[in-house]
N, C-alpha and C positions, 0 to 999 in steps of 0.2 A: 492613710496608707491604703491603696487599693493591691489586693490579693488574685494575681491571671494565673486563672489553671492552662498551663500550658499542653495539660494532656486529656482526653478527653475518655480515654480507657486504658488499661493496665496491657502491658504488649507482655503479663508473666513473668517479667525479668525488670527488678525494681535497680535503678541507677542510683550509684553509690554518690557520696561526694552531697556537700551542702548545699542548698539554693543558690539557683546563679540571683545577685539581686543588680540591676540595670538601672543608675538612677537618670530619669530623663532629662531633672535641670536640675541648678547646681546654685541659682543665684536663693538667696537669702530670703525671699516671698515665696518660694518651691514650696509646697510641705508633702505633696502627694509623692512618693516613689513606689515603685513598682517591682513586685518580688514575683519571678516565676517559679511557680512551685516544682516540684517533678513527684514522683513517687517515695522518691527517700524521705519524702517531708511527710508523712503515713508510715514510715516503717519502727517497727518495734526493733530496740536496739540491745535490751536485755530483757530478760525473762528469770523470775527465780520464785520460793516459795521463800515464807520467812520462817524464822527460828520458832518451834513448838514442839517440846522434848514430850511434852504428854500425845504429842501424834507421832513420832520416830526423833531420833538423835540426828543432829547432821542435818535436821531434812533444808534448811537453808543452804546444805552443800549438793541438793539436785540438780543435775547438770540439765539445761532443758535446750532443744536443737529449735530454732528458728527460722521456718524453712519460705523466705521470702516471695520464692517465685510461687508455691502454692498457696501460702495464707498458711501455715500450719506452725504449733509452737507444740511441740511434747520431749519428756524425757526419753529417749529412748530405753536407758536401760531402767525397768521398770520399779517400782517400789515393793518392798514385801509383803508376804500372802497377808494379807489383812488390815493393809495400812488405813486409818479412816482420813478420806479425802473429803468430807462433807463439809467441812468449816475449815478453810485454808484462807489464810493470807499473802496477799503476792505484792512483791515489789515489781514493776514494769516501768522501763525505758524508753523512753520516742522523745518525737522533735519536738524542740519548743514552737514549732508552728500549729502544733494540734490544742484545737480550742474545745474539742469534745472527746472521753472518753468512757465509752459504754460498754457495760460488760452484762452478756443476755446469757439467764439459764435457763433450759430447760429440762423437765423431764428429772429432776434433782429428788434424790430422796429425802432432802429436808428441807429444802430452799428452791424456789423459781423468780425469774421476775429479772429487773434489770439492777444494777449498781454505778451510781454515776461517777465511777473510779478517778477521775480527776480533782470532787471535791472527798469521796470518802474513800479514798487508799489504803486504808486498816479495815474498811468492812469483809467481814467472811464470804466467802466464794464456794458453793455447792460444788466442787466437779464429778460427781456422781453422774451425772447425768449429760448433757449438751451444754458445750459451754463455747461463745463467741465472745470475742473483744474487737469492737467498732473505732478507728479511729477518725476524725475529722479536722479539716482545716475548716477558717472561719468561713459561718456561710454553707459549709458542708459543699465547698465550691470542689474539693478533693476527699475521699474517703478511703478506707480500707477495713476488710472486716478479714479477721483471724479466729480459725477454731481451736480453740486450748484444749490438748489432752493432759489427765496429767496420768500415767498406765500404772496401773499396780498388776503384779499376777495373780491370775489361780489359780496356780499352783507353785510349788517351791521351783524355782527356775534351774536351779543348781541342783537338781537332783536327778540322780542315775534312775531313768523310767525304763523297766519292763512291763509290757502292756500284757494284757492276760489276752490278746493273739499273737502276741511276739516267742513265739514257742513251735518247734516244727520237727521233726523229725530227722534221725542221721540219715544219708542217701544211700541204706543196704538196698539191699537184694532182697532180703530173708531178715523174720525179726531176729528181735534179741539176738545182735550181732555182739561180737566176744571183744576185740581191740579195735582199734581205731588211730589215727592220725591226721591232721586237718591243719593244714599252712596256705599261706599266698604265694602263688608264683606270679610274676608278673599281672599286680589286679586279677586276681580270679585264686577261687578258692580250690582246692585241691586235697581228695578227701582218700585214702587208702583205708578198706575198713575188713578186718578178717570178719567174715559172716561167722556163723553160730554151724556149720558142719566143714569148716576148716578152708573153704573154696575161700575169693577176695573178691575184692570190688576198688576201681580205680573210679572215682566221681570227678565232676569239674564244674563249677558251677560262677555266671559274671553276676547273676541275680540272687543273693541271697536274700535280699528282702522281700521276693517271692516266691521264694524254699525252690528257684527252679533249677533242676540237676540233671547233669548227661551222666546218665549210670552204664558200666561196660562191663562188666567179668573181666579178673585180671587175671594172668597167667603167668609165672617166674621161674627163670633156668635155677634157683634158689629156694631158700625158706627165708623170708623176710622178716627183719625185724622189725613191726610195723611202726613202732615209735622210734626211729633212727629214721624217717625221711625228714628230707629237708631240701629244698629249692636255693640255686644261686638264678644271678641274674640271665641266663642262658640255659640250665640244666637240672632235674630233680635227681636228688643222689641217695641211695638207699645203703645201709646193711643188711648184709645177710646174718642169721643166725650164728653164725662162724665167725665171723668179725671183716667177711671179706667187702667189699664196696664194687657197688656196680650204679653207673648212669644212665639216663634215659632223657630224650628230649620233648618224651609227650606222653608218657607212662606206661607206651604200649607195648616195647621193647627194652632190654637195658640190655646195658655191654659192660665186663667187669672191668675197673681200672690198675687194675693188679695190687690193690691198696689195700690191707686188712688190719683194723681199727678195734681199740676196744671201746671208744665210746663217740661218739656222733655229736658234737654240740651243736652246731648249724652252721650258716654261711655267711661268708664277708666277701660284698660283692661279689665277683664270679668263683669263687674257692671257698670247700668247704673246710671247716676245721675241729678238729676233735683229739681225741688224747690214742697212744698206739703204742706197743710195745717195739722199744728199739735199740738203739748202745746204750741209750743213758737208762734204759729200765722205761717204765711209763715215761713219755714225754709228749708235749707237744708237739701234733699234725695237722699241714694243710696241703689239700688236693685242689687244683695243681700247686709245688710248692711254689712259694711266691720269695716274698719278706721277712718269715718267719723265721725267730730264731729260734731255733730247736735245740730244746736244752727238756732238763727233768722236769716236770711236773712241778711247783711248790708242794710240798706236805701239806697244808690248808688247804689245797687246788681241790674242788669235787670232782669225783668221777665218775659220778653216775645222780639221779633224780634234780637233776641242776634245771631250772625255767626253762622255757625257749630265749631264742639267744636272740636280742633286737639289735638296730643298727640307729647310731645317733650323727647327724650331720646338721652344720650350724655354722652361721659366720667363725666362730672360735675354733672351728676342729681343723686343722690342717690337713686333715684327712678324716673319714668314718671312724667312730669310734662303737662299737659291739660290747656288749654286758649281759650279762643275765645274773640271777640272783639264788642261792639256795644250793641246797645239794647233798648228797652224801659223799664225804670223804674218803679216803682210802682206809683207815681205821673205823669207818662204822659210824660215825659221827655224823649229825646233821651240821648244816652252817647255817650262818643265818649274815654272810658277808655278798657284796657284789664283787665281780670279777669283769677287770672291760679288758679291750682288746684292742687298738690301733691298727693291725696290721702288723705291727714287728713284735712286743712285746705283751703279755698279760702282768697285768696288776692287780691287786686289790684293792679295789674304787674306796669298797666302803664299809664298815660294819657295824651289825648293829642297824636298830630300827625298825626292824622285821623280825619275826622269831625265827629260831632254827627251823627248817623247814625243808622239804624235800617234795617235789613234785607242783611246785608253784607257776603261777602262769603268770608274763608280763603285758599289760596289755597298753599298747602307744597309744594317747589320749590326748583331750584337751580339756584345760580346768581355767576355771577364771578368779580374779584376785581384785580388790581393791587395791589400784596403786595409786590415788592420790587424797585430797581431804575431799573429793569430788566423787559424788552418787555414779561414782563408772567404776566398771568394771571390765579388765584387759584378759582376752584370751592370752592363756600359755599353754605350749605343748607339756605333758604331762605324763607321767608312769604309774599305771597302777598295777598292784599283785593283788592278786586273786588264789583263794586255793593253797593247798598241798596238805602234805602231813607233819603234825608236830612232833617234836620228839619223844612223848607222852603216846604217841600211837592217831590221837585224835586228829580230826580236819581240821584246818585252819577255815574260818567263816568269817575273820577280820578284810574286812581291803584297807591296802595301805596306798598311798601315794609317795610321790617325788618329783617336786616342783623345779629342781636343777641336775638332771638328768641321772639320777640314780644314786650321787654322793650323799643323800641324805634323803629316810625315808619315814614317815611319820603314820600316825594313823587317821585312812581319812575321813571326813565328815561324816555326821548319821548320813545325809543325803545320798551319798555313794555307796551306802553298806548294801549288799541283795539285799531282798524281800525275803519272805520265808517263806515265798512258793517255787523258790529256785535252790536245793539241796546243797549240801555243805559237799563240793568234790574235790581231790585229789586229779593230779594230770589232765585236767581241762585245755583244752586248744583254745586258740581263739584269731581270730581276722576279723579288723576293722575294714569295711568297703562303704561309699560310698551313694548314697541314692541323689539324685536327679529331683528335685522339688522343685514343682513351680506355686506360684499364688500371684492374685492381682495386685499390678504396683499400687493402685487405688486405695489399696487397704492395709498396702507396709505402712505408713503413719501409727495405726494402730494396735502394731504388732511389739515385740520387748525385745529382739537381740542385737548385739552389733556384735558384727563378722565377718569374716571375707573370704568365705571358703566356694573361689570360683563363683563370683554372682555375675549374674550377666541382665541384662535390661531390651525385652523388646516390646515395644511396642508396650501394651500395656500389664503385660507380665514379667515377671521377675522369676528367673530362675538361681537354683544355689543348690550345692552340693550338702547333703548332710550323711557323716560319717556316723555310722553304728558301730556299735561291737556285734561280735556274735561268739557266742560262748560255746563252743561244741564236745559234746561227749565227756568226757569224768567221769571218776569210778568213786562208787561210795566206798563208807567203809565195810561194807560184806565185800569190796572186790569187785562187785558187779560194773559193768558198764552203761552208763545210762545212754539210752538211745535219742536225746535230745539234743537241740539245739538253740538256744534262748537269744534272742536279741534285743538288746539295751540302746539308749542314747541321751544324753544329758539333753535335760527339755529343752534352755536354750536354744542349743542348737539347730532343734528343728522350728522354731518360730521363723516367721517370713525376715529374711536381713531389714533392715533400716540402713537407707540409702540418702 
């Protein structure tokens, strides 16, 4: 049997499909036939680790990506902090036309040298260090060489990082400012803050990962309730101390809307909506009226220290659906139930889960889950509370999650809990925005996330969206207001995507 390489270099892009084979003659003294090889006759077809519970559980369930046109074979989503990779066994898949294969280490912390994985397939593999897998047709007339990662982190990947510069200042005027309020209007953050001799300050900021802020002195035909603003899709809307409501299109003027409220919950889509005294006694209000059916209040319904109010949208919602969590009732009492909102009706989502609480913050997230027997892990969007006060008087310093949009809320892992250089607050803000990362595509092989938060690919950089939180202002428990601003991000997310 003679073996024609019909390729004489790799064109990057290895052809699927088995060897074409040509036989030249056919009569019964023939014995030579002729196989043209192509590139898929070198290509590795699976890739795995084998079962060894004294090195992790599962690990024969590591999902490993086999990236044909570079040479490159790694797990992307990474192994846990500490896993030892120095003595591994692997099972590998390729063509029955390879008559050699060789696997080179280097630079290993226990092991270097080569392993002739053809005849010893159970010998231990260092990946500690550099590690190639050579493959050969007869004659080594065709080859291909592969570099094997296999990625562990270091550090917990799933954990909520505040960096010790992730920390910056409220955007006053004048220290030790007294209140504050801090929401997103259209991507940018939006900061009303009373200074400490009673004057204001209207902030505006698209860079918070750069603490960069347009500060202005703000001036009001009112006295402003500075925790009743709140932003629709078109207009920020404020109370006055009176309970009357006035809009603005840029916070540098407002006009009253003749609407006077006694409580402010936030906005659904372009209308805001909060509770008001009317026929039915306290009931449900939305500015402008829409949908809403406007009936009494439920008795359980909070009316005052209730979260910020988020908006949930998804193939299942026929429309937005808005929630927030906590509150104090009309009797005095904390809740510790969720409350959503469609647009026509309010319900209560959920209860239970969370403690009673009052002055809690929601903050839109994303968490990630094992969803199959497979070493991967699936981004979900996510809720976590932050904050408030208990009905014992003390702060809440728990975070809780909610993996299915607020019907159930649990307590979430150490890795999410703050640190304990971030104080235990009551009525904390918070906006998730956005930063702009780039890194070379050269080097995503041996990075650990998979994600797709807006990646884009040029040329030899990779850019990707990574969302922060940013935690601003809370009040301890003396009352005080802390003049900070802390920003978080699950590590994940900020690693270069895997593409």
């Amino acid at each position: 049997m003679k073996l024609l390489n019909t390729f004489r270099r790799f064109s990057g892009c290895l052809l699927a499909g088995a060897a074409t084979v040509a036989v030249v003659s056919c009569n019964e003294k023939t014995e030579d036939v002729e196989i043209y090889l192509t590139p898929s006759n070198v290509a590795v077809t699976a890739f795995s680790l084998n079962e060894d519970d004294d090195v992790m559980a599962n690990l024969d369930s590591v999902f490993f990506s086999i990236d044909l046109a570079n040479g490159v074979i790694f797990n992307a989503d990474s192994l846990p902090v500490g896993t030892k990779i120095d003595k591994l066994v692997t099972t590998i898949k390729y063509s029955s036309y390879v008559t050699k294969a060789t696997i080179n280490m280097e630079n290993g912390e226990t092991r270097t040298g080569e392993v002739d994985y053809l005849n010893s397939p159970t010998d231990s593999i260092d990946f500690t260090g550099n590690v190639t897998l050579t493959l050969s047709t007869d004659n080594d007339q065709l080859s291909r060489t592969y570099r094997i990662k296999v990625n562990v982190h270091k550090e917990k990947t799933d954990s909520l990082i505040w960096g010790d510069k992730a920390i910056s200042k409220l955007p006053s005027r004048l220290p030790d400012p007294r209140n504050q309020k801090s929401i997103d209007f259209n991507n940018r953050a939006v900061s009303l803050i009373e200074e400490n001799d009673g004057t204001y300050t209207f902030a505006t900021s698209d860079n918070l990962f750069e603490s960069t802020w347009q500060k202005n002195a703000a001036t009001f035909p009112f006295t402003p309730n500075v925790r009743s603003l709140c932003a629709t899709t078109s207009r920020l809307l404020l109370l006055a101390t009176d309970g009357k409501m006035y809009e603005s299109a840029d916070g540098s003027s407002w006009t009253a809307t003749g609407e006077t409220w006694t409580a402010m919950l936030g906005s659904y889509l372009d209308t805001a909506i909060g509770i008001r005294n009317g026929a039915n006694g306290a009931e449900y209000a939305q500015y402008p009226q829409k949908n809403l059916n406007v009936c009494a209040i439920d008795p359980e319904f909070p009316v005052s220290g209730y979260s910020n109010f988020v908006i949930l949208e998804n193939q299942w919602t026929s429309s937005p659906v808005g929630f927030f969590a906590g509150g104090t009732c009309a009797d005095g009492s904390l809740s510790d139930a969720t409350w959503a909102f469609d647009g026509y009706n309010w319900i209560k989502l959920a209860e239970g889960g969370i403690p009673a609480v009052k002055g809690a913050s929601i903050i839109p997230y994303y968490g990630f889950r094992f969803t199959s027997s497979t070493w991967t892990k699936t981004e979900y969007p996510v809720w976590m509370i932050v904050g408030g006060t208990k009905t014992d008087g003390t702060l809440n310093r728990t975070v809780y999650i909610s993996y299915d949009n607020g019907v159930n809320w649990g307590q979430g892992s150490e890795l999410l809990q703050l640190p304990k250089e971030i104080p235990t607050m009551t009525e904390c803000d918070n906006v998730v925005m956005n930063v702009r990362k780039k890194a070379l595509l050269s080097d995503a092989w041996k990075k650990a996330a998979r994600r797709s938060h807006n990646v884009e690919v040029d040329g030899d950089n990779i850019y990707w969206d990574c969302p922060y939180i940013y935690l601003i202002g809370g009040f301890g428990s003396d009352g005080k207001l802390y003049d900070t601003v802390w920003r978080g991000v699950i590590a994940r997310l900020s690693f270069t995507p895997i593409i």
